[in-house]
C-alpha positions as a Markdown table, in Angstrom:
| # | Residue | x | y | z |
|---|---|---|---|---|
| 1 | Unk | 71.4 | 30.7 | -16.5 |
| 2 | Unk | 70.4 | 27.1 | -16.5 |
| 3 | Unk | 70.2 | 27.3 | -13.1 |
| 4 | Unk | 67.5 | 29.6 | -13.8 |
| 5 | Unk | 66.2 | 27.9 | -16.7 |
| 6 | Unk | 65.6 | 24.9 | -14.5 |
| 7 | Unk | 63.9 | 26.9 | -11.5 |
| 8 | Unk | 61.3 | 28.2 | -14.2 |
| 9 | Unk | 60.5 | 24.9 | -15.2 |
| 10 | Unk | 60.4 | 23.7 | -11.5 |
| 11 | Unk | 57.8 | 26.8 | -11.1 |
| 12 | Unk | 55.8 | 26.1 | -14.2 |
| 13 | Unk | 55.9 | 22.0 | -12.9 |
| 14 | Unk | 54.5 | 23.1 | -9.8 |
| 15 | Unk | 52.0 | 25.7 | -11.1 |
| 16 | Unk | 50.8 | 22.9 | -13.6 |
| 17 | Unk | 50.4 | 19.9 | -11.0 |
| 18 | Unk | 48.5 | 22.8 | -8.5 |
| 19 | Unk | 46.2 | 23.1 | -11.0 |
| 20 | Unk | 45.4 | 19.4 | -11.9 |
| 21 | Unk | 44.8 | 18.8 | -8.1 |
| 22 | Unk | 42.7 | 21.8 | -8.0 |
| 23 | Unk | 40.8 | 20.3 | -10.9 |
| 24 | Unk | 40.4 | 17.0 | -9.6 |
| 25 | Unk | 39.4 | 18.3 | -6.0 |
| 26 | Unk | 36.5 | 20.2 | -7.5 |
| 27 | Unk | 35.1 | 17.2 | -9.4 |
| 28 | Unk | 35.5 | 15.2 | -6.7 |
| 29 | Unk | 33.7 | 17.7 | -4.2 |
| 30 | Unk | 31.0 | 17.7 | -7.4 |
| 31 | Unk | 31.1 | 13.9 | -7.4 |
| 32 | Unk | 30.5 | 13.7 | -3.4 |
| 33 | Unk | 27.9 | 16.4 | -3.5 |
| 34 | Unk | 25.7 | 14.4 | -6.2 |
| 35 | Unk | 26.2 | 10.9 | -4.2 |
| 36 | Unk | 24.8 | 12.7 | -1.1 |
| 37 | Unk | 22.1 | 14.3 | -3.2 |
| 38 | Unk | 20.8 | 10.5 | -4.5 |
| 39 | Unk | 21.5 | 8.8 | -0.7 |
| 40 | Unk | 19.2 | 11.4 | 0.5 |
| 41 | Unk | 16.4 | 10.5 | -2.2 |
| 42 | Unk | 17.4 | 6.8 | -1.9 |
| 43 | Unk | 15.5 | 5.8 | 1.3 |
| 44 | Unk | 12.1 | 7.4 | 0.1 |
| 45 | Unk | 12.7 | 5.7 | -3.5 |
| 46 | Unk | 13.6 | 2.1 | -1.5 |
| 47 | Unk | 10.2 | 2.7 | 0.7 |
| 48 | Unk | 8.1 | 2.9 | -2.3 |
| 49 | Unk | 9.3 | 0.3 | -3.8 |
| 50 | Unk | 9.2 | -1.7 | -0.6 |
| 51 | Unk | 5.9 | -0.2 | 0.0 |
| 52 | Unk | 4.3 | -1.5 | -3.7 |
| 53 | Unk | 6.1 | -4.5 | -3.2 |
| 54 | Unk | 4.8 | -5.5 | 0.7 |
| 55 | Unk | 1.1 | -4.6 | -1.1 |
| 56 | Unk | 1.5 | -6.8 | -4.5 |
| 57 | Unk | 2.5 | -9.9 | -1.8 |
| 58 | Unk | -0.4 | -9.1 | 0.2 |
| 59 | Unk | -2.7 | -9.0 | -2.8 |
| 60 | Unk | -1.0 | -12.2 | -4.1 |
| 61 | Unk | -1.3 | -13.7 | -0.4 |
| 62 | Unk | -4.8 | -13.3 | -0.6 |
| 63 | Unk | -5.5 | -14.5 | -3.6 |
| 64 | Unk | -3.8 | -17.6 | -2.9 |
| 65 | Unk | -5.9 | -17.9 | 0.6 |
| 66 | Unk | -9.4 | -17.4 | -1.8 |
| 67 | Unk | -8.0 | -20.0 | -4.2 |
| 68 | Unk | -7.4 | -22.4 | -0.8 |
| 69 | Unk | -10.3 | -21.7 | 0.6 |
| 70 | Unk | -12.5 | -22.7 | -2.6 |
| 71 | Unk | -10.4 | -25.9 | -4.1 |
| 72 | Unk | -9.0 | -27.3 | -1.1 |
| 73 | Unk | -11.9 | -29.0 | -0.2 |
| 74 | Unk | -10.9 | -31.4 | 2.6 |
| 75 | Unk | -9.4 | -28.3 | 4.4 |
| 76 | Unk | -5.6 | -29.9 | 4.5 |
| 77 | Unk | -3.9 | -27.3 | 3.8 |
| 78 | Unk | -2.9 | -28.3 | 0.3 |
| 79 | Unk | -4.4 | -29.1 | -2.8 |
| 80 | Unk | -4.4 | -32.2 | -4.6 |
| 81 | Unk | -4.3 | -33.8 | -7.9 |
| 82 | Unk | -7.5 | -34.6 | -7.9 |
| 83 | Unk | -8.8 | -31.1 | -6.2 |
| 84 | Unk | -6.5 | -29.4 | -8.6 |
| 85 | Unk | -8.1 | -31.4 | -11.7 |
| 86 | Unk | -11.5 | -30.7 | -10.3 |
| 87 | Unk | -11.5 | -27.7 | -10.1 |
| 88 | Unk | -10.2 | -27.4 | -14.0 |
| 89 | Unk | -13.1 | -29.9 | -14.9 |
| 90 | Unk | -15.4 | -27.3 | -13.4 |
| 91 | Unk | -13.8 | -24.3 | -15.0 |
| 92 | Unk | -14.2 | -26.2 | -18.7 |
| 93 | Unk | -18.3 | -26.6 | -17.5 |
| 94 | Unk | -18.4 | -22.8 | -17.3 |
| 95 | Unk | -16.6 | -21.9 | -20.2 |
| 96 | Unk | -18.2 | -24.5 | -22.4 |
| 97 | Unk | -21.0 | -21.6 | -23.2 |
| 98 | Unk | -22.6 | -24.1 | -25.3 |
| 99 | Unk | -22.1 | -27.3 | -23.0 |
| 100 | Unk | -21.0 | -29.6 | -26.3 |
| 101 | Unk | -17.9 | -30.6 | -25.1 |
| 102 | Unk | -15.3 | -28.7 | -26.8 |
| 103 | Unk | -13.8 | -25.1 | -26.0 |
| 104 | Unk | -13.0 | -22.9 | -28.9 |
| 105 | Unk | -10.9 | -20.0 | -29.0 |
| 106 | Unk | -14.0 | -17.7 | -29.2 |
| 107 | Unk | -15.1 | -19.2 | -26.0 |
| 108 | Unk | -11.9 | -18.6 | -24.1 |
| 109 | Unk | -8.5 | -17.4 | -24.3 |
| 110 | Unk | -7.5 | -20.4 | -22.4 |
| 111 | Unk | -7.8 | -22.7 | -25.0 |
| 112 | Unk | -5.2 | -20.9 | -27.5 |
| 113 | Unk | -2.0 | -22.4 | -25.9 |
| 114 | Unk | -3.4 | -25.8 | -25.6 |
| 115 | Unk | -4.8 | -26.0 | -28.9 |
| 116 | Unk | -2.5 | -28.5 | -31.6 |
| 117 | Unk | -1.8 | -27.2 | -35.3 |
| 118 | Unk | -4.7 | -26.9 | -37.2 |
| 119 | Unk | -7.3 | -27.6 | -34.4 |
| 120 | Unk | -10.3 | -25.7 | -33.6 |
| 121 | Unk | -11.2 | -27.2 | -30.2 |
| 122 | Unk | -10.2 | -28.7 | -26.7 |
| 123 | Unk | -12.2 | -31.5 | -25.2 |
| 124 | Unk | -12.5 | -31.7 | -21.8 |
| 125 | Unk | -10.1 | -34.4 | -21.3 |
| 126 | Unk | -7.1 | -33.0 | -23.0 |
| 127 | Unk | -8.5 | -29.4 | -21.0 |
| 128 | Unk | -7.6 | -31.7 | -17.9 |
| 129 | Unk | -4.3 | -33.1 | -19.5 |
| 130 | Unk | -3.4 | -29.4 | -19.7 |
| 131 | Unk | -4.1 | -28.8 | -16.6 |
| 132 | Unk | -2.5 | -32.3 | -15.0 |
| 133 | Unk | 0.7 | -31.0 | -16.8 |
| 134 | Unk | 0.4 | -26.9 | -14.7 |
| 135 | Unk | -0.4 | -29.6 | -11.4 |
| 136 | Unk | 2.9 | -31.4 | -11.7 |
| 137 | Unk | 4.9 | -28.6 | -12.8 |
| 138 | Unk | 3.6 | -26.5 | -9.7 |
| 139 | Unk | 4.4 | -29.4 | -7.5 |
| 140 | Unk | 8.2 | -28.5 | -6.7 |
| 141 | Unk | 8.7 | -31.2 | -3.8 |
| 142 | Unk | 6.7 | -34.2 | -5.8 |
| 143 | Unk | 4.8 | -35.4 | -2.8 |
| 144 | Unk | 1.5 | -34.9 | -5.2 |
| 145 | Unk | 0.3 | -31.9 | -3.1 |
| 146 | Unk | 0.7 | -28.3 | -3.7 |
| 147 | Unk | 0.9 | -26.3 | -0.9 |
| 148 | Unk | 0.7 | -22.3 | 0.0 |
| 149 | Unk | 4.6 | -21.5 | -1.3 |
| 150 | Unk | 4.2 | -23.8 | -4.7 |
| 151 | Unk | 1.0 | -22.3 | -5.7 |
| 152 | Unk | 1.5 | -20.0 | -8.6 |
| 153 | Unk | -1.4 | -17.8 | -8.4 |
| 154 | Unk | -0.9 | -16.8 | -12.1 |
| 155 | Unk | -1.2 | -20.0 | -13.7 |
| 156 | Unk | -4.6 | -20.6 | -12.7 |
Protein backbone atom coordinates (compact mmCIF):
# COMPACT_ATOMS: atom_id res chain seq x y z
CA UNK A 1 0.00 0.00 0.00
CA UNK A 2 2.59 2.69 0.72
CA UNK A 3 4.34 1.55 -1.98
CA UNK A 4 1.43 2.67 -3.91
CA UNK A 5 0.74 5.61 -1.87
CA UNK A 6 4.13 6.85 -2.71
CA UNK A 7 3.95 6.12 -6.61
CA UNK A 8 0.69 8.35 -6.57
CA UNK A 9 2.45 11.09 -5.13
CA UNK A 10 5.58 10.45 -7.45
CA UNK A 11 2.74 10.75 -10.40
CA UNK A 12 0.98 13.80 -9.04
CA UNK A 13 4.88 15.32 -8.42
CA UNK A 14 5.47 14.75 -11.93
CA UNK A 15 2.08 15.83 -13.39
CA UNK A 16 2.49 19.09 -11.25
CA UNK A 17 6.24 20.08 -12.21
CA UNK A 18 4.97 19.16 -16.24
CA UNK A 19 2.68 21.65 -15.77
CA UNK A 20 4.79 24.51 -14.30
CA UNK A 21 7.34 23.96 -17.14
CA UNK A 22 4.56 23.97 -19.55
CA UNK A 23 3.56 27.29 -17.95
CA UNK A 24 6.79 28.84 -17.95
CA UNK A 25 7.59 27.61 -21.68
CA UNK A 26 4.45 29.48 -22.93
CA UNK A 27 5.36 32.77 -21.20
CA UNK A 28 8.65 32.54 -22.26
CA UNK A 29 7.64 31.76 -26.04
CA UNK A 30 5.15 35.01 -25.28
CA UNK A 31 8.07 36.88 -23.88
CA UNK A 32 10.40 36.05 -27.01
CA UNK A 33 7.58 36.76 -29.40
CA UNK A 34 6.99 40.40 -27.98
CA UNK A 35 10.98 41.15 -27.94
CA UNK A 36 11.04 40.20 -31.64
CA UNK A 37 7.94 42.21 -32.27
CA UNK A 38 9.80 45.66 -30.64
CA UNK A 39 13.45 44.59 -32.40
CA UNK A 40 11.57 44.68 -35.54
CA UNK A 41 10.04 48.26 -34.82
CA UNK A 42 13.29 49.33 -33.18
CA UNK A 43 15.41 50.22 -36.24
CA UNK A 44 12.67 52.39 -37.86
CA UNK A 45 12.03 54.10 -34.27
CA UNK A 46 16.16 54.52 -33.95
CA UNK A 47 16.13 56.09 -37.72
CA UNK A 48 13.73 58.75 -36.82
CA UNK A 49 15.17 59.57 -34.11
CA UNK A 50 18.52 59.59 -35.77
CA UNK A 51 16.86 61.22 -38.70
CA UNK A 52 15.36 64.45 -36.44
CA UNK A 53 18.38 64.42 -34.68
CA UNK A 54 21.12 64.57 -37.83
CA UNK A 55 18.40 67.60 -38.98
CA UNK A 56 18.31 69.62 -35.50
CA UNK A 57 22.48 69.49 -35.77
CA UNK A 58 22.33 70.65 -39.24
CA UNK A 59 19.92 73.47 -38.40
CA UNK A 60 22.04 74.23 -35.31
CA UNK A 61 25.24 73.95 -37.57
CA UNK A 62 23.94 76.55 -39.62
CA UNK A 63 22.96 78.77 -37.39
CA UNK A 64 26.18 78.79 -35.83
CA UNK A 65 27.90 79.38 -39.49
CA UNK A 66 25.26 82.66 -39.87
CA UNK A 67 26.26 83.85 -36.38
CA UNK A 68 30.21 83.39 -37.65
CA UNK A 69 29.74 84.76 -40.64
CA UNK A 70 28.13 88.12 -39.18
CA UNK A 71 30.29 88.70 -35.78
CA UNK A 72 33.47 87.27 -36.62
CA UNK A 73 34.57 90.08 -38.36
CA UNK A 74 38.34 89.56 -38.91
CA UNK A 75 37.26 86.19 -40.51
CA UNK A 76 39.63 83.98 -37.82
CA UNK A 77 37.60 81.59 -37.22
CA UNK A 78 36.53 82.53 -33.74
CA UNK A 79 34.98 85.24 -32.08
CA UNK A 80 36.37 87.46 -29.58
CA UNK A 81 35.71 89.41 -26.54
CA UNK A 82 35.55 92.34 -28.09
CA UNK A 83 33.51 90.92 -31.42
CA UNK A 84 31.40 89.11 -28.94
CA UNK A 85 30.66 92.48 -26.85
CA UNK A 86 30.15 94.27 -30.08
CA UNK A 87 27.87 92.59 -31.26
CA UNK A 88 25.74 92.86 -27.83
CA UNK A 89 26.40 96.68 -27.96
CA UNK A 90 24.73 96.61 -31.31
CA UNK A 91 21.79 94.40 -30.27
CA UNK A 92 21.02 96.96 -27.08
CA UNK A 93 21.00 99.88 -30.18
CA UNK A 94 18.22 97.98 -31.76
CA UNK A 95 16.27 97.15 -28.94
CA UNK A 96 16.55 100.52 -27.27
CA UNK A 97 13.14 101.45 -29.34
CA UNK A 98 13.43 104.75 -27.84
CA UNK A 99 17.39 105.22 -28.07
CA UNK A 100 17.51 106.70 -24.23
CA UNK A 101 19.84 104.39 -22.94
CA UNK A 102 18.02 101.97 -20.93
CA UNK A 103 16.07 98.67 -21.87
CA UNK A 104 12.89 97.98 -20.11
CA UNK A 105 11.12 94.82 -19.95
CA UNK A 106 8.47 96.11 -22.33
CA UNK A 107 11.22 96.63 -24.84
CA UNK A 108 12.59 93.14 -24.53
CA UNK A 109 12.40 89.95 -22.88
CA UNK A 110 16.10 90.03 -22.64
CA UNK A 111 16.31 92.40 -20.06
CA UNK A 112 14.18 90.32 -17.36
CA UNK A 113 16.99 88.03 -16.13
CA UNK A 114 19.48 90.79 -15.93
CA UNK A 115 17.35 93.17 -14.25
CA UNK A 116 18.35 93.67 -10.07
CA UNK A 117 15.31 93.67 -7.41
CA UNK A 118 13.25 96.49 -7.76
CA UNK A 119 14.75 97.87 -11.15
CA UNK A 120 12.98 98.92 -14.13
CA UNK A 121 15.88 99.22 -16.55
CA UNK A 122 19.35 98.03 -18.00
CA UNK A 123 21.86 100.45 -19.23
CA UNK A 124 23.95 99.59 -21.86
CA UNK A 125 26.89 98.93 -19.85
CA UNK A 126 25.64 96.53 -17.35
CA UNK A 127 23.63 94.97 -20.99
CA UNK A 128 27.45 94.43 -21.89
CA UNK A 129 28.49 93.13 -18.29
CA UNK A 130 25.67 90.59 -18.97
CA UNK A 131 26.84 89.71 -21.94
CA UNK A 132 30.93 89.74 -20.87
CA UNK A 133 29.66 87.22 -18.18
CA UNK A 134 27.63 84.60 -21.33
CA UNK A 135 31.44 85.47 -23.31
CA UNK A 136 33.49 83.93 -20.44
CA UNK A 137 31.16 81.24 -19.55
CA UNK A 138 31.06 80.09 -23.30
CA UNK A 139 34.77 80.19 -23.48
CA UNK A 140 35.44 76.47 -22.14
CA UNK A 141 39.37 76.46 -23.08
CA UNK A 142 40.05 80.26 -21.64
CA UNK A 143 42.25 81.32 -24.51
CA UNK A 144 39.65 84.51 -24.76
CA UNK A 145 38.19 83.21 -28.12
CA UNK A 146 35.21 81.21 -28.79
CA UNK A 147 35.29 78.94 -31.43
CA UNK A 148 32.68 76.79 -33.61
CA UNK A 149 32.28 73.83 -30.71
CA UNK A 150 31.99 76.48 -27.59
CA UNK A 151 29.40 78.49 -29.25
CA UNK A 152 26.11 78.03 -27.70
CA UNK A 153 23.80 79.01 -30.28
CA UNK A 154 20.94 79.42 -27.71
CA UNK A 155 22.50 81.90 -25.54
CA UNK A 156 22.64 84.48 -27.97
Amino acid sequence: MKREFLSGKWLLYTLLLSGLLLAASCANHATKESTQQKLEQEPKTVKKAAVVEEKQDTVMFQKKLEFFKKFDTNKDKQISEKEYLNMAGQKFDTLDANHDGKLTAAESDLVTPMLAQGKKYVTKAEFLAFYSKKFKTMDKNKDGYIDMEELDIREN
